[in-house]
C-alpha positions in Angstrom: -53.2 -105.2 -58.4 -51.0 -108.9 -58.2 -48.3 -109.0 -55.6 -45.9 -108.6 -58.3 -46.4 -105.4 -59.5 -47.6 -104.0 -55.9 -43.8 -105.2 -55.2 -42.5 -103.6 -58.1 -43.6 -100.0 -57.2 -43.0 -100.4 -53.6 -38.6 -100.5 -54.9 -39.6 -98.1 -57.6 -40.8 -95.4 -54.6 -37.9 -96.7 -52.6 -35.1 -96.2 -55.7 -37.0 -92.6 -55.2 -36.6 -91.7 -51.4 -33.2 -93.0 -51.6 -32.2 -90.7 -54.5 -33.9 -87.9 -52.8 -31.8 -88.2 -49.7 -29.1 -88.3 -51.7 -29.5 -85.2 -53.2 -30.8 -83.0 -49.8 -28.2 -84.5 -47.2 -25.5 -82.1 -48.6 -27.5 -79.0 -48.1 -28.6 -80.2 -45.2 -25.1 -80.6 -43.9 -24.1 -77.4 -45.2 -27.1 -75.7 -43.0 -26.1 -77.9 -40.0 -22.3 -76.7 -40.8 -23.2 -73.1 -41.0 -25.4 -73.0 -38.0 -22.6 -74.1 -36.3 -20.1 -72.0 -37.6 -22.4 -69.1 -36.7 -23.0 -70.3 -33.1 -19.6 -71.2 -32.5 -18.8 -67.4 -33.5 -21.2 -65.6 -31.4 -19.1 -65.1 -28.8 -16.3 -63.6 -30.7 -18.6 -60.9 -32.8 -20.1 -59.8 -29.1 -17.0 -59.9 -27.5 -15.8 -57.8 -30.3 -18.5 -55.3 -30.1 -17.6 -54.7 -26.0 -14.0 -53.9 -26.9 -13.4 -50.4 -25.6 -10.7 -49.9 -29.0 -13.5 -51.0 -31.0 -13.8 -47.2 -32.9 -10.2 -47.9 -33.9 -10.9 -51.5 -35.0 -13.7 -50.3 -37.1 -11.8 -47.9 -38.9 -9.4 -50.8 -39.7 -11.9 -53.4 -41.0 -14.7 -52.1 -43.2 -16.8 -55.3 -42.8 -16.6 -55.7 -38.9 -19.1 -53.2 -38.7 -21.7 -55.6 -40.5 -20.6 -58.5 -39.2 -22.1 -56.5 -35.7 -25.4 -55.3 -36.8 -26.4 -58.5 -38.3 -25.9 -60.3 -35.0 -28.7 -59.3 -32.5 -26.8 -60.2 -29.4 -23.9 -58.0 -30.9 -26.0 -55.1 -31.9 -27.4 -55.0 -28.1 -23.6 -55.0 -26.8 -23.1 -52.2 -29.1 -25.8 -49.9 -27.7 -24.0 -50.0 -24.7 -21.4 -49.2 -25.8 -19.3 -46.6 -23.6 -17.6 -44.4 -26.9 -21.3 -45.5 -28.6 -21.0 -41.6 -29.4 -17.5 -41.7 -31.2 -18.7 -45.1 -33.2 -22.2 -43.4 -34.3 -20.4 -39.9 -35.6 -17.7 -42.5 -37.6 -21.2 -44.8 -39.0 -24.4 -42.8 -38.6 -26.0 -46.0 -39.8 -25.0 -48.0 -36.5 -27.6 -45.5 -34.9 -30.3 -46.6 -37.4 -30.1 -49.8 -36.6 -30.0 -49.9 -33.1 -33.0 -47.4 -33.1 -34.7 -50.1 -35.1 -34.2 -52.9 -33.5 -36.9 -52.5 -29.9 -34.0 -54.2 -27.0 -31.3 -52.6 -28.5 -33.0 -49.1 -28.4 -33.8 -49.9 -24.6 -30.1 -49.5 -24.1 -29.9 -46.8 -26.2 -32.5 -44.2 -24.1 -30.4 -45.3 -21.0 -27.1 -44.4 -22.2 -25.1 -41.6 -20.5 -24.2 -40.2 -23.5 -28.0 -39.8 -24.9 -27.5 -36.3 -25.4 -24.1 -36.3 -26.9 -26.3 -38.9 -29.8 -29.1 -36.5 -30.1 -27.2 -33.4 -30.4 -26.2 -34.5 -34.3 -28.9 -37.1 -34.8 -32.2 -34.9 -33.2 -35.0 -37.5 -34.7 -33.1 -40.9 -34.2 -36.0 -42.1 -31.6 -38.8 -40.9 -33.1 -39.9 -43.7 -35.1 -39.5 -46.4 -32.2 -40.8 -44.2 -29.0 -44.0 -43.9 -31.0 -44.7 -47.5 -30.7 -42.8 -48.3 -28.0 -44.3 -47.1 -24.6 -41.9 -48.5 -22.0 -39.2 -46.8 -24.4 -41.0 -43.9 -23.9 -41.1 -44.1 -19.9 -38.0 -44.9 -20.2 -37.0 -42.0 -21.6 -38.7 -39.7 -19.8 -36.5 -41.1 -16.7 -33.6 -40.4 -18.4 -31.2 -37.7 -16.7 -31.0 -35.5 -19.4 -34.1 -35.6 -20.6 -34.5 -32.2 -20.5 -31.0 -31.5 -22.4 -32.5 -34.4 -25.2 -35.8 -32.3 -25.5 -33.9 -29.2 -26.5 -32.1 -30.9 -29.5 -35.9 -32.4 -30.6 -38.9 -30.7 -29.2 -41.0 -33.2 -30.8 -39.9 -36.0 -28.1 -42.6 -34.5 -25.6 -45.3 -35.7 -28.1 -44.0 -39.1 -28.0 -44.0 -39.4 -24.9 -47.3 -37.8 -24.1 -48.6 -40.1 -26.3 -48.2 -42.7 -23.7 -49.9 -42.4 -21.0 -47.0 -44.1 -18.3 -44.5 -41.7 -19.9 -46.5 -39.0 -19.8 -47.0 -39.3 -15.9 -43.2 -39.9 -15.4 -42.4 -36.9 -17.7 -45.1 -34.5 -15.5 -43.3 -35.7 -12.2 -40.0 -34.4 -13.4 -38.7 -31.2 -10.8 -38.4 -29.4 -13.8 -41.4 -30.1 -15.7 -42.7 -26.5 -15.9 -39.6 -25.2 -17.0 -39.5 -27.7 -20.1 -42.9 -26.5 -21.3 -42.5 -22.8 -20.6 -39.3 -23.1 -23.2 -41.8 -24.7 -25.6 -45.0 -22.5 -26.4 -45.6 -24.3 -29.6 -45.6 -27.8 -27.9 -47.9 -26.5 -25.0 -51.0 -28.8 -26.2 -48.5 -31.9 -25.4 -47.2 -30.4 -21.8 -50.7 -30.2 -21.2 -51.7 -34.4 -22.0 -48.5 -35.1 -19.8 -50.3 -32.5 -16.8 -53.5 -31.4 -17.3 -53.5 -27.9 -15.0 -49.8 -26.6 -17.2 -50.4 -23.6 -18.2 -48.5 -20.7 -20.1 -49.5 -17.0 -19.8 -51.4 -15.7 -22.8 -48.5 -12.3 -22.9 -46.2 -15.3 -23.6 -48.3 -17.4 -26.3 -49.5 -14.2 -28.5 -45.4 -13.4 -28.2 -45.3 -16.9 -30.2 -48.1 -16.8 -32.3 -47.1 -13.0 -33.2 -43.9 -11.4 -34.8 -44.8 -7.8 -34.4 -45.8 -8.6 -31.0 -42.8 -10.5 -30.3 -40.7 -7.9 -31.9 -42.7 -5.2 -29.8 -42.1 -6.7 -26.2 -38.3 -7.5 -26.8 -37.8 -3.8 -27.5 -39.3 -2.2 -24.8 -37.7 -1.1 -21.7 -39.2 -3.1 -19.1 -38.7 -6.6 -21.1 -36.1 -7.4 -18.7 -37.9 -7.1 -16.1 -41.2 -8.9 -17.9 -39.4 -11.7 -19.1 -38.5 -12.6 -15.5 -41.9 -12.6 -13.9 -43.4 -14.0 -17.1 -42.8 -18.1 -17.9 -41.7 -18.7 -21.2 -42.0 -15.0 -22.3 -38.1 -14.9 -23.2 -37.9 -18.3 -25.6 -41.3 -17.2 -27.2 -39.9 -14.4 -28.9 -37.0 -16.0 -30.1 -39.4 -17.7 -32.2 -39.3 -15.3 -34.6 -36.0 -14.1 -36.0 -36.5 -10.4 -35.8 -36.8 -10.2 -32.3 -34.3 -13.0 -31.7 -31.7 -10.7 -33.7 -33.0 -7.7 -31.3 -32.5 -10.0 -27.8 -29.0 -11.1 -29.4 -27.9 -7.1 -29.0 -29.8 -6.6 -25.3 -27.3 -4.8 -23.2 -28.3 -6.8 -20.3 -28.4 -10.6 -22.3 -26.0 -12.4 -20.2 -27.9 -11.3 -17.1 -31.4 -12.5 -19.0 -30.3 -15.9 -20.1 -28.4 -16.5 -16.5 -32.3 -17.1 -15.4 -32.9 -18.7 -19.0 -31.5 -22.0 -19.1 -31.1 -23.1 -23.1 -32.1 -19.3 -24.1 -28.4 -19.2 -26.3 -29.6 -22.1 -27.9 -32.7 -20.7 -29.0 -31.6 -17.8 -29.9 -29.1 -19.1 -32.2 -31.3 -21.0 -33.7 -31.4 -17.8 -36.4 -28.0 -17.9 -38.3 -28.1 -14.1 -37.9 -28.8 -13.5 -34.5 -26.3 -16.3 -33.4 -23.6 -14.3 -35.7 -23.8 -11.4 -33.5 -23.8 -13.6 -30.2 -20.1 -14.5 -31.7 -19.2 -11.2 -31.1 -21.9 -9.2 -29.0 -20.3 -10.5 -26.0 -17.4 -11.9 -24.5 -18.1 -16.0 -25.4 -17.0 -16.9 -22.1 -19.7 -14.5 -20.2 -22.6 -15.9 -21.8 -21.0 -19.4 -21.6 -20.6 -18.5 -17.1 -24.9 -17.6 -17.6 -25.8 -20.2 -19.6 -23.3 -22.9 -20.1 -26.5 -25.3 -21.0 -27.6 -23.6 -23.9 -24.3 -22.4 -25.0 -22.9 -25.5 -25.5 -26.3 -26.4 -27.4 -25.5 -23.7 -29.9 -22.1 -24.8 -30.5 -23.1 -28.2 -31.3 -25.8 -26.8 -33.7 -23.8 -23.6 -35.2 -21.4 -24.6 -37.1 -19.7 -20.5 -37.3 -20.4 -20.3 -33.7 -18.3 -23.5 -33.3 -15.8 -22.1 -35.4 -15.3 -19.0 -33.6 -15.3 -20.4 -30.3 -12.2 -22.9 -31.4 -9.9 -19.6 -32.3 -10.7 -18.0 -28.4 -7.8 -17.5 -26.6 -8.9 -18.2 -23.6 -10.6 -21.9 -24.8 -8.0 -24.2 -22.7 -9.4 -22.8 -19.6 -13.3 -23.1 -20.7 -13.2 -26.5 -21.6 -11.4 -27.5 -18.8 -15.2 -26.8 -16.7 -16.9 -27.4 -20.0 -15.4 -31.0 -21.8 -18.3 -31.3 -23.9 -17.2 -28.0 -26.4 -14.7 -29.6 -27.3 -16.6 -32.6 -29.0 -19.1 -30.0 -30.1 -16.3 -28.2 -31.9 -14.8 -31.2 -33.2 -18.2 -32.1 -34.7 -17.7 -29.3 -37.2 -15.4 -29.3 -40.7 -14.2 -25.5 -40.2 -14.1 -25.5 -36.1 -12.3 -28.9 -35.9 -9.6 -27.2 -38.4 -9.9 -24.3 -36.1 -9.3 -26.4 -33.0 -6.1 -28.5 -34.7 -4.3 -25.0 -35.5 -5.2 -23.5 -31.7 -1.8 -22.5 -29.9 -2.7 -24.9 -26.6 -4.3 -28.1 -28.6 -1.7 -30.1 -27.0 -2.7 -29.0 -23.5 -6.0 -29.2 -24.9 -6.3 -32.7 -26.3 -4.4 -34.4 -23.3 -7.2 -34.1 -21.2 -9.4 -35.2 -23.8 -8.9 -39.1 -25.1 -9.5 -39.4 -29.1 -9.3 -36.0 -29.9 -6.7 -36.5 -32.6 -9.1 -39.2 -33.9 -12.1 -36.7 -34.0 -10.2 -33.5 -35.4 -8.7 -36.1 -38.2 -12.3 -37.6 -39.6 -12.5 -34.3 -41.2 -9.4 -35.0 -43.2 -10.8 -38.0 -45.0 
């Protein structure tokens, strides 16, 4: 090759880079434009997401929302969130995506209002705490664990899974109680503590209905159920004998030493029918305010029933959290807007109006 023509190609390859630069500067500007556009915004769409109004500004902007959950730093602000309650029952799908995304859920199993979350959204951590073990440990710290296991009984076989969680979970005070409510799960109590135990009267009263139905009806189940872990939750496994408990004279005395026993007994739309009426609401709330307020966020009719009491002003006032449970519901929240004291009513509870009024949409 002369000199010529080796000249000749080295300005044709040139003419070539040239035009190529040409062509890719733009978009490379562009890129360089929007990265700093995007930067530059950061601390607006975080400081955004920490705004105590922000339920209200969401329900103003329908885009703010994703303009959140596609900023990482932003979505980890948001599980933080103090109203992160209010904002989920507005936009379930802020709950997905926090649960999704591993730092953000680390916020999420710490927050105070965990069991507010799980009470409409039971499985929301499932998914993450089974790959996740520190989320799992984490979890098992938490102070209402035992609250968050009633509203998902699966949760004890994610953490057992793990074998840091599991530990954590065994060393809680109340371990035993948490298994003895949950027969079925006893294989998972038993990976988290290897020497838990339940009687056998109390697992054939799971496996069995006509066994179950048998114990609950005789005489001396009162006394049985007391000296017996787990006896009383196994038979409301099985709806006949949960219907029969539901009528015991002597109920409100059995589920004052039954933590959550309302709960599980309502669990059967029948049997929690005739706890709206078997007893006075506020008795069995004074025995067993944990699992009565379980069952209200769960039972829609007990919900709505509970919003008509008279006497409602004065059991919230000890008892906040039946007020968002009734709110949850279509039928209670109308309920609760047409009660003679919701004035007195909603001025000890902030947002209120807010919560009765998503039903109106």
């Amino acid at each position: 090759m002369d000199s010529k023509t080796r000249t000749s190609r080295f300005l044709a390859l040139g003419v070539i880079l040239a035009a190529f630069a040409l062509a890719v500067s733009p978009v490379w500007a562009a890129q360089a434009k929007g990265k700093g556009k995007e930067k530059e915004g950061e601390p607006d769409v975080v400081k955004t997401a920490a705004a105590e109004d922000l339920p209200e500004k969401l329900d103003g902007d329908s885009k703010l929302l994703d303009s959140i959950l596609g900023h990482k730093k932003a979505l980890e602000v948001l599980a933080e969130h103090p109203r992160l309650d209010e904002i989920i029952e507005d936009h379930p799908r802020a709950l997905k995506e926090i649960a999704d995304h591993p730092k953000a859920a680390e916020f999420l199993v710490q927050h105070p209002k965990l069991e507010s979350i799980l009470a409409y959204h039971p499985a929301a951590l499932d998914a993450v705490l089974a790959t996740h073990p520190k989320l799992a440990e984490t979890l098992a710290r938490h102070p209402a664990i035992e609250a968050a296991i009633e509203y998902n009984p699966d949760l004890v076989k994610f953490i057992a899974q793990h074998p840091g969680a599991a530990k954590t979970l065994a060393a809680h005070p109340n371990f035993a109680a948490m298994g003895s409510r949950h027969p079925g799960h006893l294989e998972w109590y038993v990976k988290c503590q290897g020497d838990f135990k339940l009687p056998e009267l109390t697992l054939r009263a799971w496996r069995e209905a006509e066994e179950a139905h048998r114990i609950v009806r005789e005489e001396r189940f009162f006394k049985q159920c007391s000296e017996t872990p787990g006896l009383a939750y196994a038979v409301c496994r099985h709806p006949q004998a949960a219907l029969f408990l539901a009528e015991h004279p002597r109920l409100s005395e059995i589920a004052a030493r039954h933590p959550w026993l309302t709960s599980h007994i309502a669990a059967h739309p029948e049997a929690a029918r005739i706890l709206c009426n078997h007893l006075p609401m506020d008795k069995l709330l004074a025995s067993d305010p944990k699992g009565f307020e379980h069952a209200i966020a769960t039972h829609s009719e007990m919900a709505e029933k509970l919003a008509s009491h008279p006497r409602l002003a004065e059991m919230v006032k000890e008892h906040p959290a039946l007020v968002r449970h009734i709110a949850h519901h279509p039928g209670a929240a109308k309920a609760l807007a047409n009660h003679p004291e919701f004035t007195k009513i909603a001025a000890n509870h902030p947002h209120l109006d807010k919560e009765v009024a998503r039903h109106r949409k």
